[in-house]
N, C-alpha and C positions, 0 to 999 in steps of 0.2 A: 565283465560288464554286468550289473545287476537288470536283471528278467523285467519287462515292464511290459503292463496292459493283461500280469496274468500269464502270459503263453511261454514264457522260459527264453526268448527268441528276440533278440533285438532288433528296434524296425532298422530297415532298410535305409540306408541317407534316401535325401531327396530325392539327390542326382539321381541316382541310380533306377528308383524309382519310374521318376519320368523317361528314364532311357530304355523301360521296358513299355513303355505305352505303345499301344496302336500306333495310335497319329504321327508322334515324334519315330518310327520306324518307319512309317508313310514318308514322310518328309525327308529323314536321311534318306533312302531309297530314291526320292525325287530328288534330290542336289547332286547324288553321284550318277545319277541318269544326266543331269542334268549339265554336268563338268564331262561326262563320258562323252556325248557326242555336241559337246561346244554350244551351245543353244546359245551364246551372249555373241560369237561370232557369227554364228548363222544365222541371227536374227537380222544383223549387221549388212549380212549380203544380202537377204532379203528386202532389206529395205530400200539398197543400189536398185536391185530389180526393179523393183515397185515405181521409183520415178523414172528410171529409162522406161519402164512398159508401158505406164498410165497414159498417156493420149494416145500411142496405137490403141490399147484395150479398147478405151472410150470412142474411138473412130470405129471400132469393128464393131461394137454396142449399137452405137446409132444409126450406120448402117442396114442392120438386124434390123432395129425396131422400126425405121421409115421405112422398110418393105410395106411393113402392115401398119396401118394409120390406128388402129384401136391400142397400138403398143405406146406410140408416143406420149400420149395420155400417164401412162402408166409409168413411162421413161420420168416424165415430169416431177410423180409423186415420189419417185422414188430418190430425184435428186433433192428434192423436199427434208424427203427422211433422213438422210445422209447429212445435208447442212445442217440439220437441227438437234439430229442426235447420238453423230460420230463424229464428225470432223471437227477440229478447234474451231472455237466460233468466228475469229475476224479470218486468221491463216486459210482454214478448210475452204473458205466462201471464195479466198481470193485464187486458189491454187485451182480451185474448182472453175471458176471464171476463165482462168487464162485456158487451161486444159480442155474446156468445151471450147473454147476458141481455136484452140489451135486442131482440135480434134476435126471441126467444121470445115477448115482450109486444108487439114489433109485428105478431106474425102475427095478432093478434084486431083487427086495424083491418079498418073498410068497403073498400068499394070503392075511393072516393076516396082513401084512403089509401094502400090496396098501389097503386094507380096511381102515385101521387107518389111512393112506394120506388123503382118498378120504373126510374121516368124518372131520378129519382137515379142510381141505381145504372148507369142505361146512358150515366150522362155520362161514369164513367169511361174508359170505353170507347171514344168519342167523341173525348174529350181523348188517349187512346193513342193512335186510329188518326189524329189530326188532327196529333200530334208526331211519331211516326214517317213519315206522308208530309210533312213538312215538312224530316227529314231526308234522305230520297232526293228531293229539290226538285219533289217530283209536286204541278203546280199544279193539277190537275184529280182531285178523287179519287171515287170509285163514287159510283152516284147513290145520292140517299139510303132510296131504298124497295131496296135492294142491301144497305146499309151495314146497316138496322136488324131484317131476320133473320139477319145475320152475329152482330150485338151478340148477340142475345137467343140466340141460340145458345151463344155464347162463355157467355154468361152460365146458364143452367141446364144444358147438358150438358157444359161446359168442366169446371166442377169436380169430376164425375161420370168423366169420363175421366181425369181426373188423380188423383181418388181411386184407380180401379183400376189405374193406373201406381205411385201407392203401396206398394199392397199385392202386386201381382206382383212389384215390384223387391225387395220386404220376404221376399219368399215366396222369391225368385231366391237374396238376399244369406243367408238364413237355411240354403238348404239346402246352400248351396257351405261354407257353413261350416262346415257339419254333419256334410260330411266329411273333417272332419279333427278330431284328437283336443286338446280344451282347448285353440281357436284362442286366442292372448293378447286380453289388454286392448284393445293399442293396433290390433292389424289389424281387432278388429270396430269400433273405433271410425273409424278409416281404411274401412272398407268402407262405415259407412253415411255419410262423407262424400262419398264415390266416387260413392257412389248416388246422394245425393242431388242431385250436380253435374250429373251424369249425366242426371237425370232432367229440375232445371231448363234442361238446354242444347239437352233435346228441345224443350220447352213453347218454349224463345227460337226458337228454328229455326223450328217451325212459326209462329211469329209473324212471324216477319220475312219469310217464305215466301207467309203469307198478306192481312198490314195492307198493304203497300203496293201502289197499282196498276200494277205494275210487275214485270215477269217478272225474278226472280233466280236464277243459278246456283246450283246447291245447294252446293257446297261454299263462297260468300260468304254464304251465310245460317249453315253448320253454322260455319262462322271466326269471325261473329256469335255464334250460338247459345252455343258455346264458350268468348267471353270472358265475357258476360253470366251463364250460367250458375254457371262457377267465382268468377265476381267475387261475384257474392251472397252466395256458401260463405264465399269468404275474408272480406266484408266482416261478414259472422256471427261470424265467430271472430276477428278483429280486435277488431270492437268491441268482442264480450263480454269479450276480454284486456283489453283499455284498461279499462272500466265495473270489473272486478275486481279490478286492481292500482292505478286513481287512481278511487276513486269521489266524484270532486266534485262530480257531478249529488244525489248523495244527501243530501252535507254540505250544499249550496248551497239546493237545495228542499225535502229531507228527503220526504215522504211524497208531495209533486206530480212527484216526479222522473220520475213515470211516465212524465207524457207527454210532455214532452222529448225524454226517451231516447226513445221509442216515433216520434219525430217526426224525430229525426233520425237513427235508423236504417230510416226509409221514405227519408227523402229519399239514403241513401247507396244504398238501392238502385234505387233510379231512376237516380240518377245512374249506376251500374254496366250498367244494361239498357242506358240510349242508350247509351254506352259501346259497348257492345256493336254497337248497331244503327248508331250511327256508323260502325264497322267494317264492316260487310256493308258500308254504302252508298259507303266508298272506296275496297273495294277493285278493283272497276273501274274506278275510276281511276288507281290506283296501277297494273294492268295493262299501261293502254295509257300509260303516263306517256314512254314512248320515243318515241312515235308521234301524239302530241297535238301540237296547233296551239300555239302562242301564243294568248294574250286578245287582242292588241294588235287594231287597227282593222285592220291588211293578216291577221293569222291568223282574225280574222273574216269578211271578205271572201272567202277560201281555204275556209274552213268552208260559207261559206253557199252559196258557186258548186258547191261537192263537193253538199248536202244537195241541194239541188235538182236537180242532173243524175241525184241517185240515186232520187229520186221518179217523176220523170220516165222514167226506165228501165225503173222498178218499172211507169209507167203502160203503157208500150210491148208492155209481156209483161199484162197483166189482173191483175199481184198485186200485193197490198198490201205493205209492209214493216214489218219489225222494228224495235224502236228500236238495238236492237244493232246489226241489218245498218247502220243510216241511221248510227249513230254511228260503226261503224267505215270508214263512206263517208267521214264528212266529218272524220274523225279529231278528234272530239271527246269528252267522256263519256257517256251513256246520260243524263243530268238534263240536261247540256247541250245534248244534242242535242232532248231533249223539251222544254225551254225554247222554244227555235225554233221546234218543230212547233207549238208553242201560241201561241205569235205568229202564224205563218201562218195557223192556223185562225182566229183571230180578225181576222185579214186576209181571211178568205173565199178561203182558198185548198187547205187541206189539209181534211182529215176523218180520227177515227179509229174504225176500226172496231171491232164487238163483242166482239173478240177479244184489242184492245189494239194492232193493226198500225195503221200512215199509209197515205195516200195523198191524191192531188191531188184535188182535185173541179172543177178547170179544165184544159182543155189546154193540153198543155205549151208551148204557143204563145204562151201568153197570160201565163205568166210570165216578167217582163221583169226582168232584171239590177239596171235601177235602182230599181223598187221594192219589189225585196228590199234590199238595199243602204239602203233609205231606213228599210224595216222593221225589219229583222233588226242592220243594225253601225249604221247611227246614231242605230235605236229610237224613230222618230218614229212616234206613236201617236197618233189623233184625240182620247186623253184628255190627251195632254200638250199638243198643240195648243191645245186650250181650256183649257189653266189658266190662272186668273185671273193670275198674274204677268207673261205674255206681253201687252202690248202691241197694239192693233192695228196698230200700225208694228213690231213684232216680228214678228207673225202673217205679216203682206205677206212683209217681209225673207225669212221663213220657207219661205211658198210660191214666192217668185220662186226662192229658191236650188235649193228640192225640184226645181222645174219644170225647171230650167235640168238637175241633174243626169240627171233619168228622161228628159228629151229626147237628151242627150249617152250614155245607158247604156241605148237602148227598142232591146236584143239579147235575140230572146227568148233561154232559158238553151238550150234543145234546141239551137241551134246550134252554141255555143260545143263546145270539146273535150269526149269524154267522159273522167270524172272519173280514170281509169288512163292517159291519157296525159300523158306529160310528167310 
């Protein structure tokens, strides 16, 4: 092929090209996050949640806020903000109508009853915090007497704070405008979309900040926060354009078209949040993407000799470690690497502490090469051991091979190099 442009060296096709870009390896990276833990399916159930929950929620809401008579005020504006610049515009008004209605007659129920709301209403919640640690692969998440003053938190003083995020943002956008003479049409309407974006990308931030048990850098939560928030914006004013210019929900159901629409503009934005939280959670991956091992059985092997000598290290000095430090030991990801850690805990070898750090709870002596290796890359577990499919002539097969290896590999790890050289 003749040299062109001077350099001997013929370009690149396009393809190829583009396939080494940042962005489009951002992207793949986000679809196969994004097929790995189902997000079209679990957006799906989330959106079931969301209509079973919505009038308990909104009973537990109003309740909260007619304790204190300076909140209703604020309940007001907020349901304001919500019809004007999230919910479909005929749908959201009318779902929202029946919802406070029906929210207002369930406040006269017993005891038994607000009881059975309040448990409703914090399965939401539940199902949130059980999909978004699902996405950052956190196999172990807060205990449950942890998890259920968080809920009930979120749940009576979350809307309470977002109502006065409302109204300060309303008060903020009102008075910037205020000076200036006969701001147009279009810039108040551009403001309170700004706002509103703005305001959702706080509420995603601090969510992604807070649901998973999992320490995240703040600007992979605000890059989350960011897409999720505007994506809701846009999927607001998307839909309402489409519902406006081809109204076939209307023609098709005529007067039931509500909930339709109302059901699959919940589900566009679910989809839009993980979306969002998708992205927090890859992009530490996408960080160390230079520096990451292979999957293969030898970049596993590479990984696991790295995570344990960095334990071990961590034992030699009295501290615990990071999942970050331990990931970037073993040049893995932060889910990857906590994958591991939880294998070995449940090998009776690591523990994690109150704080979220690892450490070993045997001496480093006692960790022998081959069965990590037997745990960790070839993933033999006493529960797979015993599955009924194995044989007791597989079972044999099974332990004579393990034996043979952990005999041929019984170096404890502290020996071997430390993990910086070579």
């Amino acid at each position: 092929m003749p040299a062109l442009y001077g350099s001997g060296v013929a370009p690149r096709p396009m393809k190829a090209r583009f396939a080494d870009h940042p962005l489009f390896q951002f992207a793949r990276l986000v679809q196969y996050k994004f097929g790995e833990v189902r997000v079209m399916q679990t957006a799906g159930a989330l959106t079931y949640t969301t209509l079973l929950s919505l009038v308990p929620m909104l009973t537990v809401v109003l309740l909260v806020m007619r304790q204190f008579s300076p909140f209703m005020k604020l309940g007001e504006g907020m349901r304001g903000f919500l019809l004007q610049n999230l919910l479909p515009e005929k749908a959201g008004k009318v779902v929202a109508t029946y919802a406070l209605q029906f929210s207002e007659k369930a406040s006269s129920l017993t005891i038994v009853g607000t009881v059975f709301l309040v448990v409703t209403a914090i399965m939401l919640f539940a199902t949130i915090d059980r999909t978004i640690s699902s996405i950052w692969l956190i196999r172990r998440p807060r205990p449950w007497y942890v998890r259920i003053p968080i809920y009930w938190l979120a749940l009576t003083l979350g809307p309470v704070i977002f109502a006065v995020g409302v109204a300060a943002t309303g008060d903020l956008m009102h008075a910037s405008l205020g000076m200036m003479d006969n701001p147009a049409g279009w810039l108040r309407k551009f403001a309170d979309r700004a706002a509103t974006a703005l305001l959702l990308s706080a509420l995603f931030v601090f969510l992604f900040h807070v649901v998973p048990n999992r320490r995240l850098k703040f600007w992979h939560g605000l890059a989350g926060g960011l897409v999720a928030g505007v994506g809701v914006v846009l999927v607001q004013r998307l839909f309402g354009f489409y519902l406006a210019k081809l109204p076939n929900f209307t023609l098709i159901y005529g007067t039931f078209s509500v909930l339709p629409i109302f059901l699959i503009w919940v589900y566009l934005s679910w989809l839009v949040i993980l979306l969002g939280a998708t992205v927090a959670a890859v992009l530490p991956a996408f960080g160390m993407r230079s520096r990451l091992l292979p999957l293969s059985p030898a970049g596993r092997v590479v990984a696991v000799m790295r995570l344990a000598q960095a334990l071990v290290a961590a034992q030699d000095i009295g501290q615990a470690a990071e999942v970050d430090q331990l990931a970037a030991a073993c040049r893995m990801t932060p889910g990857q690497t906590e994958q591991m850690l939880e294998d070995m805990r449940l090998a009776g070898w690591t523990v994690r502490t109150e704080d979220g750090a690892w450490m070993l709870c045997v001496a480093g002596e006692a960790l022998q090469l081959g069965e990590l290796i037997s745990c960790l890359v070839i993933g033999v577990q006493r529960s797979e051991v015993l599955d009924a499919r194995f044989s007791a002539a597989d079972r044999a097969l099974l332990d004579c091979s393990l034996g043979e290896l952990r005999t041929t590999l019984a170096r404890p790890v502290g020996r071997l190099s430390a993990p910086g050289a070579g």
